[in-house]
N, C-alpha and C positions, 0 to 999 in steps of 0.2 A: 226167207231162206230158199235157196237153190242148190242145187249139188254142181253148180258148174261156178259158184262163188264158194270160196276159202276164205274163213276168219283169221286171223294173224295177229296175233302183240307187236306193237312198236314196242322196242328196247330198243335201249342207249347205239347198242351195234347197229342196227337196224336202219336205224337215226342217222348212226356217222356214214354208213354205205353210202345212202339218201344224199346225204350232205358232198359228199365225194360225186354222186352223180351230177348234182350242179354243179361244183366248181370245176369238173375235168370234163364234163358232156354237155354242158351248158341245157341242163333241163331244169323248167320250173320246177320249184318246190314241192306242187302237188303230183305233178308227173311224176317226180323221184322219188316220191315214197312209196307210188304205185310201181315204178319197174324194177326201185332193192326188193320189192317186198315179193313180187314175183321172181326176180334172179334169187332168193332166200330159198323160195319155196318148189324151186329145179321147175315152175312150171312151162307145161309142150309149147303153150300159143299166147301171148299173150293179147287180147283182143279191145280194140281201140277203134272210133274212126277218124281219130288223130291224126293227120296227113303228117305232123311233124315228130311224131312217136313211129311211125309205120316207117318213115325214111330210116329209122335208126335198127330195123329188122334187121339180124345176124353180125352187127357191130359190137351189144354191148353183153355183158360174161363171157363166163368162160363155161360152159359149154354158150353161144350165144342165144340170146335169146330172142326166135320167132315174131314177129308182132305184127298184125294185119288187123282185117274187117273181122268179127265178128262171124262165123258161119253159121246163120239163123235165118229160117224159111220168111221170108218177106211177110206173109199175114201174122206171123208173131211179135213183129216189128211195131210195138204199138207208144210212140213219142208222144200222145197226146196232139196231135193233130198236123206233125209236124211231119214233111217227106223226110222218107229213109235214104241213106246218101248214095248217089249214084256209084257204083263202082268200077 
């Protein structure tokens, strides 16, 4: 648990939003159920380092929704032994 992650129910709505993000935004399935489910839940940023989720910053809802890196101090960056992505 973290206070900077939100629990959420998938429901049916939730679901077709998702489903409507693939077919009109051309986003993977997993992506889509992560950005209805943020566009659900009104949040400010939604954070990724997704080069092909960040391209779609300020495009998708209505108010749009934000999407960028992550804003986290480099030593808390801890991938298991993997470099933090350049930005």
């Amino acid at each position: 648990m973290h206070e900077r992650v939100v629990i959420q129910e998938v429901d049916r709505t939730l679901g077709e939003r998702a489903r409507d993000l693939v077919w009109n935004d051309k986003l993977r399935p997993k992506d889509a159920i992560h950005v209805a489910t943020a566009l659900d839940a009104k949040v400010d940023h939604f954070d990724t380092y997704d080069r092909g989720l960040i391209d779609l910053s300020g495009v998708l809802g209505n108010p749009t929704l934000a999407i960028g890196n992550p804003n986290i101090p480099e030593t808390l960056f801890d991938p298991g032994g993997v470099e933090p992505p350049s930005r």
